[in-house]
N, CA, C and O of each residue as an XYZ file, in Angstrom:
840
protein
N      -6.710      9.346     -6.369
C      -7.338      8.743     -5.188
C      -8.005      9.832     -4.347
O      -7.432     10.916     -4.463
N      -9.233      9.831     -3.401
C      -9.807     11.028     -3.260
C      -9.429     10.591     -1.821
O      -9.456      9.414     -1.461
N      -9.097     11.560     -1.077
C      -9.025     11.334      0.583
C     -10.165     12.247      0.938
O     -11.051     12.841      0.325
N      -9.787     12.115      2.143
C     -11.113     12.382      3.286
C     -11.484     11.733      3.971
O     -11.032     10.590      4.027
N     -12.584     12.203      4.899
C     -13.249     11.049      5.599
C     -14.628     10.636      5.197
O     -15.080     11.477      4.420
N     -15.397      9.748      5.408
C     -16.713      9.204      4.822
C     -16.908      8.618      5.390
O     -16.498      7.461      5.302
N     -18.095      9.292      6.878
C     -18.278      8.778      8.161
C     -19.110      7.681      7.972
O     -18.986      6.618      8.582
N     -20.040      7.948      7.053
C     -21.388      7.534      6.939
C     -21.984      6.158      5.924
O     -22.075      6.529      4.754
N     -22.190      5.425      6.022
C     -22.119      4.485      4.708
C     -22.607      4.860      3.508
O     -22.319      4.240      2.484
N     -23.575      6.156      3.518
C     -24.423      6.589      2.370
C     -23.093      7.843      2.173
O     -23.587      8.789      1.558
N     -22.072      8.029      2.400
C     -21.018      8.875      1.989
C     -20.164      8.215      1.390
O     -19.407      8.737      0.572
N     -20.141      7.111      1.654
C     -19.198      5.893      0.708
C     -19.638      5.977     -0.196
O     -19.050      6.581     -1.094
N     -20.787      5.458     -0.381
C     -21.878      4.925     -1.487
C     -22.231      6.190     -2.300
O     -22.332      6.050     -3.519
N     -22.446      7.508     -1.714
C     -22.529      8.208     -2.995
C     -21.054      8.609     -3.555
O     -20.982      9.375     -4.516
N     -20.063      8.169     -3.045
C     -18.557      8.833     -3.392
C     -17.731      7.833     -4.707
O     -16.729      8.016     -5.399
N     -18.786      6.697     -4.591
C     -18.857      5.717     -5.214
C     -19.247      5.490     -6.737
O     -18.754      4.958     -7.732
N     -20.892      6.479     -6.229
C     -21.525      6.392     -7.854
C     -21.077      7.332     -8.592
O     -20.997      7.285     -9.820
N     -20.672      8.486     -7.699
C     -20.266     10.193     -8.796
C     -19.067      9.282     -9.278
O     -19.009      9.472    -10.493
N     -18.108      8.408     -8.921
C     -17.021      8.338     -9.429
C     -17.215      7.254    -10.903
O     -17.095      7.688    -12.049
N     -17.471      6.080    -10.632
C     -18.564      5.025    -11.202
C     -19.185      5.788    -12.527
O     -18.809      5.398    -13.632
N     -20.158      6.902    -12.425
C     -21.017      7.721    -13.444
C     -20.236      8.198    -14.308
O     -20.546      8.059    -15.491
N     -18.931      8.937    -13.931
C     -18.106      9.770    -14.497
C     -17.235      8.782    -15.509
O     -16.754      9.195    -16.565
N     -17.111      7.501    -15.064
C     -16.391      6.454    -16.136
C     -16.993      6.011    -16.947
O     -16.657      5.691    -18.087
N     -18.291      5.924    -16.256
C     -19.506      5.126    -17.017
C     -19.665      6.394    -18.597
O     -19.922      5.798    -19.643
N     -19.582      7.316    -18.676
C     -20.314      8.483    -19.206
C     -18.955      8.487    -20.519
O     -19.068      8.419    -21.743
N     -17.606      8.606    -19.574
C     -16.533      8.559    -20.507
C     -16.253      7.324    -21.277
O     -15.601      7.389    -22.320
N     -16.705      6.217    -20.827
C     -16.576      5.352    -21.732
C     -17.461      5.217    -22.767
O     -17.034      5.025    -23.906
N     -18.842      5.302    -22.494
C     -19.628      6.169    -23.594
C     -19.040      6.342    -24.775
O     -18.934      5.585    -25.740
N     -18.629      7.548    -24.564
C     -18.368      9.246    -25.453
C     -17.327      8.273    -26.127
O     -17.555      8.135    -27.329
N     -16.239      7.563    -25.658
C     -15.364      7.044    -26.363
C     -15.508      6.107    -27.549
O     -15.237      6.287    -28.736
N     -16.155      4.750    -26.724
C     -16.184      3.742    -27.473
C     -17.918      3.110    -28.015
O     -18.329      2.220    -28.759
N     -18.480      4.083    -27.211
C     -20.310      3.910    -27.874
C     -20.665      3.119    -26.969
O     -20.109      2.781    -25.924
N     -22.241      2.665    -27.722
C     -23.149      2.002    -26.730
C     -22.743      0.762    -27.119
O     -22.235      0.523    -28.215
N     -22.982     -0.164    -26.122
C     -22.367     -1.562    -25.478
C     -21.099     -1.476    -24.566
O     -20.990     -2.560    -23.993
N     -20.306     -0.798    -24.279
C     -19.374     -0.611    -24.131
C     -19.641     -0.471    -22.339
O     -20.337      0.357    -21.750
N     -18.829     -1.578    -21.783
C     -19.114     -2.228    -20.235
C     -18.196     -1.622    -19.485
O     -17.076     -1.437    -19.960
N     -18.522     -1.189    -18.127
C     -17.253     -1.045    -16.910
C     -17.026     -2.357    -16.411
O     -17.728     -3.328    -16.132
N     -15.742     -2.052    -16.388
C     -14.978     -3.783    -15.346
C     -15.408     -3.175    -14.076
O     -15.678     -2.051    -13.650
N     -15.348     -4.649    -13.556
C     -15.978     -4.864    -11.922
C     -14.901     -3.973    -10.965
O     -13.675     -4.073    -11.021
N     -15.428     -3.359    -10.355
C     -14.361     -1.926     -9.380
C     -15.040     -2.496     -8.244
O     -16.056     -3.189     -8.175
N     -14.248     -2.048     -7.364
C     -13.875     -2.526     -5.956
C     -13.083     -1.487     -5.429
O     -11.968     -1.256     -5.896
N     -13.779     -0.550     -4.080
C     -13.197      0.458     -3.331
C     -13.221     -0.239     -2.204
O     -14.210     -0.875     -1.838
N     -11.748     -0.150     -1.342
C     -11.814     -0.794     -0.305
C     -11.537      0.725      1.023
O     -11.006      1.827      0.884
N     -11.986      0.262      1.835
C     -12.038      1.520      2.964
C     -11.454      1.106      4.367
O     -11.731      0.008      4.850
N     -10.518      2.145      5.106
C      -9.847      1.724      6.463
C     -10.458      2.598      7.319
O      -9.890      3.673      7.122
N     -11.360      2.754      8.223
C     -11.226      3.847      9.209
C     -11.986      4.772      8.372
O     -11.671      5.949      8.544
N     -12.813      4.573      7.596
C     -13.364      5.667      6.883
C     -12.813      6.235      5.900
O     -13.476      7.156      5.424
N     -11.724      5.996      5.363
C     -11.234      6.596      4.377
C     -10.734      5.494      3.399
O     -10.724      4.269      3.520
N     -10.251      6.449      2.222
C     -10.960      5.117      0.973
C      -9.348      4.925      1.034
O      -8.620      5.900      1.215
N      -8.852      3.660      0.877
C      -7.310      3.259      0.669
C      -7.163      2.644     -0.498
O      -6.175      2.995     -1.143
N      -7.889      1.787     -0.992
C      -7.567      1.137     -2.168
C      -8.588      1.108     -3.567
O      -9.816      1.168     -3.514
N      -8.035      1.037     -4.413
C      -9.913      0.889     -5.395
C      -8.680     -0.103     -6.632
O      -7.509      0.102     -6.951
N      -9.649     -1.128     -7.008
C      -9.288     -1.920     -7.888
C     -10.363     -2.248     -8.900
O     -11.541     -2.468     -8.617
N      -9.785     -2.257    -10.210
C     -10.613     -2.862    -11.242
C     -10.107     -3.853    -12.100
O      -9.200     -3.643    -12.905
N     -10.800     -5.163    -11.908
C     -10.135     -6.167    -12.961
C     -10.430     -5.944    -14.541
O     -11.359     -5.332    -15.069
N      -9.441     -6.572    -15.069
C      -8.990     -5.835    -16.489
C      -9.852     -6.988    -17.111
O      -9.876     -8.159    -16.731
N     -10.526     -6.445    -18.102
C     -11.052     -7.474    -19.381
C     -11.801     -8.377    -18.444
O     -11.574     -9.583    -18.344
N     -13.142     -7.399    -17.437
C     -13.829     -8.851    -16.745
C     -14.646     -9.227    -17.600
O     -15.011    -10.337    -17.214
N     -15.296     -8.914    -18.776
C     -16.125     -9.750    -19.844
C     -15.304    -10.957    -20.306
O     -15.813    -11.862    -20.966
N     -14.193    -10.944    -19.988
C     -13.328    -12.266    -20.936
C     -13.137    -12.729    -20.474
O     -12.493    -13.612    -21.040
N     -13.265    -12.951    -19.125
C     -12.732    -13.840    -18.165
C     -14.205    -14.719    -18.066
O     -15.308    -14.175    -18.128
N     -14.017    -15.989    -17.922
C     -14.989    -16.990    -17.076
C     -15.402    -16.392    -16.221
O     -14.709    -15.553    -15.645
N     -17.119    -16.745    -15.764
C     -16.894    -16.334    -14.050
C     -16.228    -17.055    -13.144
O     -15.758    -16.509    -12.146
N     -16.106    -18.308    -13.360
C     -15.220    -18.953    -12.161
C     -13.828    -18.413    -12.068
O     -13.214    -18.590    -11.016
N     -13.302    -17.812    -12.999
C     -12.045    -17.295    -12.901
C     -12.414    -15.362    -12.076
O     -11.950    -14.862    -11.051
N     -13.055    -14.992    -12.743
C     -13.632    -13.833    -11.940
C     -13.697    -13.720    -10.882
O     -13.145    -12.773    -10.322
N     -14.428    -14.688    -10.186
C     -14.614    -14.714     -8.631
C     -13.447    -15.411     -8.197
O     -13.041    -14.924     -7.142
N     -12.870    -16.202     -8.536
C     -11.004    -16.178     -8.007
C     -10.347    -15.195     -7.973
O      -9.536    -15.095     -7.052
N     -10.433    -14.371     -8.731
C      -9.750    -12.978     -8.920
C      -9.745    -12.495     -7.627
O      -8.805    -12.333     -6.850
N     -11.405    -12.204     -7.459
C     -11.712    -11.467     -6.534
C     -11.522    -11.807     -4.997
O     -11.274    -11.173     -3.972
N     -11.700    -12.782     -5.259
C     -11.194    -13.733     -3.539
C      -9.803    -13.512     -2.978
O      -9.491    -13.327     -1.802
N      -8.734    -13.591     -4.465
C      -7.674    -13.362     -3.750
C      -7.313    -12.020     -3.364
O      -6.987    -11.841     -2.190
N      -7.326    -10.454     -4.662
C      -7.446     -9.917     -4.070
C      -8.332     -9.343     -2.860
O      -7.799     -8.480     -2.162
N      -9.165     -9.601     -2.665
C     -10.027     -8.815     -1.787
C      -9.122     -9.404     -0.050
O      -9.355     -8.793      0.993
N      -8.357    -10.367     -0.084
C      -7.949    -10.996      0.864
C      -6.198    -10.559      1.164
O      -5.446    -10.566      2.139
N      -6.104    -10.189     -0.321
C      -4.562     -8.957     -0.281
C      -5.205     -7.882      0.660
O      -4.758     -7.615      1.776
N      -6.176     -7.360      0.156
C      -6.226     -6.419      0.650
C      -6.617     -5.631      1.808
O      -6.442     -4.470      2.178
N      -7.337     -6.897      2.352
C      -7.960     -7.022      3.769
C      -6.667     -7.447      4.494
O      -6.512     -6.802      5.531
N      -5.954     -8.108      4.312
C      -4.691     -8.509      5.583
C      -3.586     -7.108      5.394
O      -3.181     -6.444      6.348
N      -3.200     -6.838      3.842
C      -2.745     -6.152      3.696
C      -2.898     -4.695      4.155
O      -2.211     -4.045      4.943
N      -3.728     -4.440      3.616
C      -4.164     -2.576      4.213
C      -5.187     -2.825      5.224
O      -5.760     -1.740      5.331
N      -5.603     -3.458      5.836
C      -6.450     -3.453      6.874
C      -8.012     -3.808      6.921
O      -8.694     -4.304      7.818
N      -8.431     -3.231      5.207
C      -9.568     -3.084      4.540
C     -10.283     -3.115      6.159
O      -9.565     -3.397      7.118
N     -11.676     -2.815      6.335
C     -12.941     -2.680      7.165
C     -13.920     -2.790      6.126
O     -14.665     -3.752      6.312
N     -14.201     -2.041      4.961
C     -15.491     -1.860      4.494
C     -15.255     -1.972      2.890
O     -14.576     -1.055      2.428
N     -15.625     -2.770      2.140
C     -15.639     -2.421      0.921
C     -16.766     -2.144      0.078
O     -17.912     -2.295      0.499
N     -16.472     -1.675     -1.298
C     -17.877     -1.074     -2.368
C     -17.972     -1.836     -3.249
O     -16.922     -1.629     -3.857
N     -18.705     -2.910     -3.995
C     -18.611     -3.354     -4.996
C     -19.523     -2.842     -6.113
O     -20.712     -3.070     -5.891
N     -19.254     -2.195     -7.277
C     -19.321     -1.786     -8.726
C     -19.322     -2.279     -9.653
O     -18.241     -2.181    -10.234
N     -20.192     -2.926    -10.250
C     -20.511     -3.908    -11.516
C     -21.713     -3.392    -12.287
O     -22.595     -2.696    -11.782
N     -21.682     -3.721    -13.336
C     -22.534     -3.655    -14.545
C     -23.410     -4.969    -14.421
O     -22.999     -6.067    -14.047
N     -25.001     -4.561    -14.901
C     -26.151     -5.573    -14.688
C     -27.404     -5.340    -15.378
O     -27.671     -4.931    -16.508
N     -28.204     -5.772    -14.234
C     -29.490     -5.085    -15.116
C     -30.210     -4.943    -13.837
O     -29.818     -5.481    -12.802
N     -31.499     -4.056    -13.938
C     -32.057     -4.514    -12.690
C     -33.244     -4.535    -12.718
O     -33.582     -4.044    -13.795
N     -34.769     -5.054    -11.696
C     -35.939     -4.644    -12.414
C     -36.519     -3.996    -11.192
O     -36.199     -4.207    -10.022
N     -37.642     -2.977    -11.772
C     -38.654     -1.769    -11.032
C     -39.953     -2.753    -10.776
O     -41.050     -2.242    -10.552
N     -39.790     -4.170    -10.816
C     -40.827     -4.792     -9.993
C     -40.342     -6.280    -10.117
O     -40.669     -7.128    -10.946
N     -39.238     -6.380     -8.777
C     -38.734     -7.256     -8.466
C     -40.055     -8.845     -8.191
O     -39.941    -10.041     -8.458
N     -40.445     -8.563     -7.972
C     -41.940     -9.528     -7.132
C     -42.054    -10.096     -8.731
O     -41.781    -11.257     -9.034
N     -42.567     -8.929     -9.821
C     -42.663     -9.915    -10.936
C     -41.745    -10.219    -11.755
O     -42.161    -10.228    -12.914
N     -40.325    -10.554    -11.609
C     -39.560    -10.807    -12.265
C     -38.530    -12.136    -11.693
O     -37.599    -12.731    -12.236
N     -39.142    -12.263    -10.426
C     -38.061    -12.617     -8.979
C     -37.811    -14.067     -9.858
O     -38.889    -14.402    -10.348
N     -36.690    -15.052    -10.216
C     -36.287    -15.930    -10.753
C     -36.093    -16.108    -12.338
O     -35.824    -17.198    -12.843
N     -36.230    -15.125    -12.941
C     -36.675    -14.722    -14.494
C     -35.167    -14.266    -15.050
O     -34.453    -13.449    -14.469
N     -34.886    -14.835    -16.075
C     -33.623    -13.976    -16.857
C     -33.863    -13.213    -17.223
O     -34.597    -13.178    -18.211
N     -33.168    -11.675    -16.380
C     -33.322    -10.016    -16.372
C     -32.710    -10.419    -17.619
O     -33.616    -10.883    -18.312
N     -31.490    -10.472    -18.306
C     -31.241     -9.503    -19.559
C     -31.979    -10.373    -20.540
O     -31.584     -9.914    -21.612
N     -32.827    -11.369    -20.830
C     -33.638    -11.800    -21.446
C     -35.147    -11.002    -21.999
O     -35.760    -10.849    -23.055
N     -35.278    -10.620    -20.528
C     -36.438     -9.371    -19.941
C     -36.212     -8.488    -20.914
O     -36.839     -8.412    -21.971
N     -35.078     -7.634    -20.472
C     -34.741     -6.829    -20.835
C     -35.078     -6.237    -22.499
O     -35.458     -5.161    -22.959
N     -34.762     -7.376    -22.991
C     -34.753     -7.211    -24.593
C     -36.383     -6.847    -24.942
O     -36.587     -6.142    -25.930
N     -37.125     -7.151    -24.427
C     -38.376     -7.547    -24.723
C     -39.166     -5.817    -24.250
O     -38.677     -5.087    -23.388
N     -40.432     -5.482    -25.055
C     -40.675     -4.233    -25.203
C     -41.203     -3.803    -23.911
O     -41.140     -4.587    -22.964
N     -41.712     -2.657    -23.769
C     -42.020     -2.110    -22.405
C     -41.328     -2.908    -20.699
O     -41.707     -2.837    -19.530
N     -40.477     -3.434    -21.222
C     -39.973     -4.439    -19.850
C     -39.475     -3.589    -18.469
O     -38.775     -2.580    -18.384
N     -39.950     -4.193    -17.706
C     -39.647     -3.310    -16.348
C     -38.514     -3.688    -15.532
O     -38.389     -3.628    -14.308
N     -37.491     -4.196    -16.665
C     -35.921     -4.473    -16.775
C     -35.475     -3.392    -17.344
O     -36.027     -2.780    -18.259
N     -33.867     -2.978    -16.504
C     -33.175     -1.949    -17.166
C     -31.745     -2.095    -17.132
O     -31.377     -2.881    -16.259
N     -30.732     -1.523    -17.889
C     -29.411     -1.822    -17.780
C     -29.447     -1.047    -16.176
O     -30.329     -0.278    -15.794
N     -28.138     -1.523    -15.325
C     -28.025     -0.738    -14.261
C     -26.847     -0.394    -14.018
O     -26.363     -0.096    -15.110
N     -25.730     -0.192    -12.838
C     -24.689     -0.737    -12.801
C     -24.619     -0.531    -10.998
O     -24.481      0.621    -10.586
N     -24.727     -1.761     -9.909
C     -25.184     -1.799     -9.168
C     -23.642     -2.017     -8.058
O     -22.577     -2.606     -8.242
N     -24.202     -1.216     -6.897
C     -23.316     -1.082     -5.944
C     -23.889     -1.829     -4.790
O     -25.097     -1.839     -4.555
N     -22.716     -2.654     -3.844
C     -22.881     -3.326     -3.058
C     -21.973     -2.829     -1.832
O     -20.748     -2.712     -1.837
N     -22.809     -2.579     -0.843
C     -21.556     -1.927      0.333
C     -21.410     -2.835      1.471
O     -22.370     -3.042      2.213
N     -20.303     -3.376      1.654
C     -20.005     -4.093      2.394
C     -19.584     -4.018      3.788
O     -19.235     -2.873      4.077
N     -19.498     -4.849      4.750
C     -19.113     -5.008      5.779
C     -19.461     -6.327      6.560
O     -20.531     -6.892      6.332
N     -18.310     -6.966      7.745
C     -18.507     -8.183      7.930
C     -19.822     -8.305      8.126
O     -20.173     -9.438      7.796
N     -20.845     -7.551      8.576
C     -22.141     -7.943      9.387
C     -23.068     -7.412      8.871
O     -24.155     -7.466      9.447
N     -22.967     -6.849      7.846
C     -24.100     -5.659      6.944
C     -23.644     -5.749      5.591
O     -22.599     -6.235      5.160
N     -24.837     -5.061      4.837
C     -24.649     -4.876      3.490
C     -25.903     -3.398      2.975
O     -26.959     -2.866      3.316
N     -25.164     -3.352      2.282
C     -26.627     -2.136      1.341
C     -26.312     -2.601     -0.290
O     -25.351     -2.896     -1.001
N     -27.316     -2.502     -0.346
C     -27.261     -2.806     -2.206
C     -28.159     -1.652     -2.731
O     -29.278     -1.570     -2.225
N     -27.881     -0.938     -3.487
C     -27.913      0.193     -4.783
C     -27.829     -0.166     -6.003
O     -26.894     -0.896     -6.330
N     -28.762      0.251     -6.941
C     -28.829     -0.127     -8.092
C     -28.875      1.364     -9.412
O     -30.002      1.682     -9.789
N     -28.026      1.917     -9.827
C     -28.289      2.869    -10.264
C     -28.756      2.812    -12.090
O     -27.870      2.730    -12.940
N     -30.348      2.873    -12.494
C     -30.371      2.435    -13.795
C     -30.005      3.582    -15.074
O     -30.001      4.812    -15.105
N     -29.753      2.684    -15.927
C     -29.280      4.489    -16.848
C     -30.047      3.578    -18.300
O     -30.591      2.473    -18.299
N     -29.868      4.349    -19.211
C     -30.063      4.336    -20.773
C     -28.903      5.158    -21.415
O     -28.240      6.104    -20.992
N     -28.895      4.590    -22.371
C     -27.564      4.957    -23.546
C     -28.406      5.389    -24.920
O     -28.916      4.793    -25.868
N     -28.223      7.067    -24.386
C     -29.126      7.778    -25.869
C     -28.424      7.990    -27.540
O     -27.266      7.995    -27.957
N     -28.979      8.058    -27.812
C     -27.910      8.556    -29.451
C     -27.026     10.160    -28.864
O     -27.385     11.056    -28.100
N     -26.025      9.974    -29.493
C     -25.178     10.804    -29.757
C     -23.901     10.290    -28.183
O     -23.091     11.039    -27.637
N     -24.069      9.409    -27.992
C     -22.961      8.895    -26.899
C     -23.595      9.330    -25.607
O     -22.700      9.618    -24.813
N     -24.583      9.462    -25.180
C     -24.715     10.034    -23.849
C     -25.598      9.290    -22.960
O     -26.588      8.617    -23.249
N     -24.956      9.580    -21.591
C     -26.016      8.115    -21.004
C     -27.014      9.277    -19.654
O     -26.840     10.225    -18.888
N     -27.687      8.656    -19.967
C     -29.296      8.764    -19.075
C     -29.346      8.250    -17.672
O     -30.199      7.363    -17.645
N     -28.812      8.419    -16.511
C     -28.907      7.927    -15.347
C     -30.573      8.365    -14.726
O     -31.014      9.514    -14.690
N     -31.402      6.943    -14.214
C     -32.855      7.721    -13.243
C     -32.084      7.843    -11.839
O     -30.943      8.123    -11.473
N     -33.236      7.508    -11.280
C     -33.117      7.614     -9.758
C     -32.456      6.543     -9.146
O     -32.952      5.485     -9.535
N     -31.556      6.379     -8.361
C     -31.177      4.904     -7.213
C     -32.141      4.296     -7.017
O     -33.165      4.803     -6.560
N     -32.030      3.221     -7.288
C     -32.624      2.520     -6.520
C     -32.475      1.474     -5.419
O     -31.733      0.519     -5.647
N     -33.148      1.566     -4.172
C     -32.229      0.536     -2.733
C     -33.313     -0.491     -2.767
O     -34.518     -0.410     -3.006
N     -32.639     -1.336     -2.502
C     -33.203     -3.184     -2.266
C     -32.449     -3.403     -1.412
O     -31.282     -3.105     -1.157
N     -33.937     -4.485     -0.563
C     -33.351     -5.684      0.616
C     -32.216     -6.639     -0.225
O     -32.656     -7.513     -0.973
N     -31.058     -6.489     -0.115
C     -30.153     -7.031     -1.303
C     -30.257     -8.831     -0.929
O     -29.932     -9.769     -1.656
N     -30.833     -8.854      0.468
C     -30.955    -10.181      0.271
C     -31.831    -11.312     -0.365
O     -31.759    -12.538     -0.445
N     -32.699    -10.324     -0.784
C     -33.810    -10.803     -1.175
C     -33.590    -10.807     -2.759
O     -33.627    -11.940     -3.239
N     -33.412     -9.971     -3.487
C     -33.421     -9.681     -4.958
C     -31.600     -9.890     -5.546
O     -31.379    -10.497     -6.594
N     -30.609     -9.379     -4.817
C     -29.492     -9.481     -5.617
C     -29.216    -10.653     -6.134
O     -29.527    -11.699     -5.565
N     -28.334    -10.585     -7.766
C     -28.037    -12.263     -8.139
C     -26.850    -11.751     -7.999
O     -26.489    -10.670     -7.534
N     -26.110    -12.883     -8.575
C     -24.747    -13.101     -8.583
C     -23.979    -12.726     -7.329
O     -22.917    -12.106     -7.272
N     -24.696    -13.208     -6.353
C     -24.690    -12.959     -5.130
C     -22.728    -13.504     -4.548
O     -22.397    -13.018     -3.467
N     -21.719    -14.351     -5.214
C     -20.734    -14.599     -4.999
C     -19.759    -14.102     -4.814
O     -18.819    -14.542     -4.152
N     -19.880    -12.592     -5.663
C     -18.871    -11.844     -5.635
C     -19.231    -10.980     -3.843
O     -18.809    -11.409     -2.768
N     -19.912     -9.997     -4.002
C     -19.964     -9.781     -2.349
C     -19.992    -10.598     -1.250
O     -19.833    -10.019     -0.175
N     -20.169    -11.920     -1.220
C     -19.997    -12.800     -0.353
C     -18.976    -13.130     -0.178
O     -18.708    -13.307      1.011
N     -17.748    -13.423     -1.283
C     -16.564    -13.395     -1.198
C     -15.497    -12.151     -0.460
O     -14.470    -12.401      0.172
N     -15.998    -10.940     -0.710
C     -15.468     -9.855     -0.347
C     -15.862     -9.585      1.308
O     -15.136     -9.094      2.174
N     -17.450    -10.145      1.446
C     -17.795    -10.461      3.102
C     -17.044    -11.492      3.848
O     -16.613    -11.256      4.976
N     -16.886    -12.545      3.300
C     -16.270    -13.684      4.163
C     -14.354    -12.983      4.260
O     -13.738    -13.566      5.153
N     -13.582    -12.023      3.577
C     -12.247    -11.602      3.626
C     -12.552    -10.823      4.840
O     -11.827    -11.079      5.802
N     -13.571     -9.825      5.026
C     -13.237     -8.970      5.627
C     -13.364     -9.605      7.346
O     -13.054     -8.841      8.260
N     -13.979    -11.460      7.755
C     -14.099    -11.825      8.739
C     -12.408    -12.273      8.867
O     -12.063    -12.508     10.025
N     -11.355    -12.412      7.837
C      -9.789    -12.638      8.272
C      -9.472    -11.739      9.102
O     -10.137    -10.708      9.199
N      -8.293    -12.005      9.915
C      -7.238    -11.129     10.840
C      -6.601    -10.744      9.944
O      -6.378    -11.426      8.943
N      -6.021     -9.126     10.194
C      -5.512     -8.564      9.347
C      -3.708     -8.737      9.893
O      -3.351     -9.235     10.961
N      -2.902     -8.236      8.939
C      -1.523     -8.403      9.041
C      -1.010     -7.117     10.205
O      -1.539     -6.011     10.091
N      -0.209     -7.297     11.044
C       0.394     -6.309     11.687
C       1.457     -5.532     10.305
O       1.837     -6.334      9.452
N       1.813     -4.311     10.159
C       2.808     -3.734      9.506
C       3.954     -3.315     10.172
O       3.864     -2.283     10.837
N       5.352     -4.097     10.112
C       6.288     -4.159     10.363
C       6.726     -2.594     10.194
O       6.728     -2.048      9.091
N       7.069     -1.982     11.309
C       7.500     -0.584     11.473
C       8.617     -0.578     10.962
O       8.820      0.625     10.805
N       9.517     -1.125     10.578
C      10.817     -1.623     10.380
C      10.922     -1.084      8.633
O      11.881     -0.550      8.076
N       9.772     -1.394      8.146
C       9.988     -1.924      6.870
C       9.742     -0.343      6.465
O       9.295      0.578      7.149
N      10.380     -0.383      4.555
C      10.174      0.975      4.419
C       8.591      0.900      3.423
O       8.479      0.097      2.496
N       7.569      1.786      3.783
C       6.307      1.938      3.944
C       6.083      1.846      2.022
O       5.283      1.018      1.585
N       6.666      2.530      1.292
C       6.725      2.192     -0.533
C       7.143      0.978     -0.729
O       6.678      0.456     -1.743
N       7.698      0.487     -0.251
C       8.084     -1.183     -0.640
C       7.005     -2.410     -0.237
O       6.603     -3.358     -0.912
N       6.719     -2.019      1.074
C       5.595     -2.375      1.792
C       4.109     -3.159      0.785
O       3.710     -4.278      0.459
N       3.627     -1.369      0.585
C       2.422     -1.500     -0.155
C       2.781     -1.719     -1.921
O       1.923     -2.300     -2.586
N       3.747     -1.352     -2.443
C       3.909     -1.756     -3.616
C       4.390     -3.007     -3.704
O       4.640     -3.426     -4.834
N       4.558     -3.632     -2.870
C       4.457     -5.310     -3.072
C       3.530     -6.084     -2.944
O       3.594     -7.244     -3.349
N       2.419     -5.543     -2.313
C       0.944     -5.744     -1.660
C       0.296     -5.311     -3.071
O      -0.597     -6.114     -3.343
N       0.462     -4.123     -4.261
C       0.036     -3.770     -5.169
C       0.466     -4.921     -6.086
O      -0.414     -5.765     -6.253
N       1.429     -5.103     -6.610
C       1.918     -6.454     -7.180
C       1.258     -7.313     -7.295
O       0.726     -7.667     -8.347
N       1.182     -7.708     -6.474
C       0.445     -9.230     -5.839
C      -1.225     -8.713     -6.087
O      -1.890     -9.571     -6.668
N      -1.783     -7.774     -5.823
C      -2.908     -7.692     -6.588
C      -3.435     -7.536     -8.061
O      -4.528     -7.617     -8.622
N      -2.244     -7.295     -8.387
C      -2.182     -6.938    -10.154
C      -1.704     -8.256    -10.465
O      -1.571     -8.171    -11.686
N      -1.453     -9.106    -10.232
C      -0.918    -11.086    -10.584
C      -2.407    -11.168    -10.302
O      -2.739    -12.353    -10.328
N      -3.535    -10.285    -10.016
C      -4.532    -11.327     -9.808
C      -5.589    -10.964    -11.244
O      -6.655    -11.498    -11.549
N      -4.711     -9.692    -12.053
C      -5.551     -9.474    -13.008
C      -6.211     -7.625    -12.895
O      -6.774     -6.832    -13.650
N      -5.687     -7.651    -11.413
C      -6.444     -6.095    -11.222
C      -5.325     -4.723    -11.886
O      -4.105     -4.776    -12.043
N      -6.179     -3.679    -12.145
C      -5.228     -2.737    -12.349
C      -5.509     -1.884    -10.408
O      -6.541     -1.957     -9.741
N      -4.369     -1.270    -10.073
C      -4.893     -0.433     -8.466
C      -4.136      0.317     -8.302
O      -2.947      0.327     -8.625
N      -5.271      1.665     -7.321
C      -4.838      2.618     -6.715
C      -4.897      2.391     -5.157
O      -5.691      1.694     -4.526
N      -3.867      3.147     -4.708
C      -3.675      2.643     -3.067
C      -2.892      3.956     -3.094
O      -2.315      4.766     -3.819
N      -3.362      3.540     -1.407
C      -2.673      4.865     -0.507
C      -1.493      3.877      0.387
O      -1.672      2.670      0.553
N      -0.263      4.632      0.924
C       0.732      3.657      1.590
C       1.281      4.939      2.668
O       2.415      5.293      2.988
N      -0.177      5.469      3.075
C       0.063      6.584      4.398
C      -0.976      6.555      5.498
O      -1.299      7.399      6.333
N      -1.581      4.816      5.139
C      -2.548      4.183      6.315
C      -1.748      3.885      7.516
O      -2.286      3.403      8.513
């Protein structure tokens, strides 16, 4: 888990992709090209990162079961640790001329030659009243190695799909959060709060010195 502080939302967001790239790259090298990141989720208190979750086997899951996943934890984790700000991390596609693609099936696009569709794996930064959306595109060369270009930032309201999952993670962070019983002992606390997020399918790292 990396501590510190990360005043800035573009300090989240790049603390996000170096971490994101580095899985993205190792899963690569491991298991080759096709080979997907599950949907990650960094949640943040006060500027500092407290929780990061990734649901296990999100290709196998339905999406309607997906976005249940995510509803409940994201709502552990907002009453629970306090959450303020979260990152959302998914695999996609994205296109370098949104205007001509705007309603079009990207990975359809995609397949098709010179297309100005690309694999991506796109970050969403959250907060009750804001958002930033990042799209970082890569290619998967021979010999296991992946090709990241440049970021790319979009009005996320305008172009993002699958728009449910960050909306879900926006509407948690408008709950009241839980007071933490001083009483209680602080490992029992959050590893029961971890529990209960892993019944939802997630594997997680957490801090329990918020």
């Amino acid at each position: 888990m990396y501590t510190g502080f990360y005043e800035t939302d573009l300090d989240k967001i790049a603390l996000c992709v170096e971490s994101i790239k580095t899985a993205k790259m190792s899963l690569i090298e491991e298991d080759g090209i096709g080979s997907d990141l599950n949907i990650n989720i960094f949640g943040w208190k006060n500027n500092e990162l407290s929780t990061v979750v990734q649901l296990k086997n999100t290709f196998g899951i339905p999406k309607d079961d997906r976005i249940a996943s995510v509803i409940e934890a994201s709502v552990i984790m907002r009453r629970g640790w306090g959450i303020t700000e979260f990152t959302l991390a998914a695999e996609g596609y994205c296109s370098i001329a949104p205007a001509e693609t705007s309603g079009k099936d990207l990975a359809q696009l995609f397949a098709q030659r010179n297309s100005p569709v690309t694999e991506c794996i796109s970050f969403v930064h959250l907060k009750s009243d804001d958002h930033i959306f990042v799209a970082m595109p890569y290619q998967v060369q021979l010999g296991r190695k992946v090709n990241f270009g440049d970021a790319l930032w979009f009005d996320g309201g305008k172009v993002m799909r699958d728009i449910e999952y960050p909306a879900a993670l926006k509407a948690s962070l408008r709950l009241e959060t839980a007071l933490i019983d001083d009483s209680l002992n602080r490992e029992t606390y959050f590893g029961t709060l971890a529990s209960a997020v892993m019944h939802c399918g997630f594997e997680i790292f957490y801090r329990d010195d918020i």
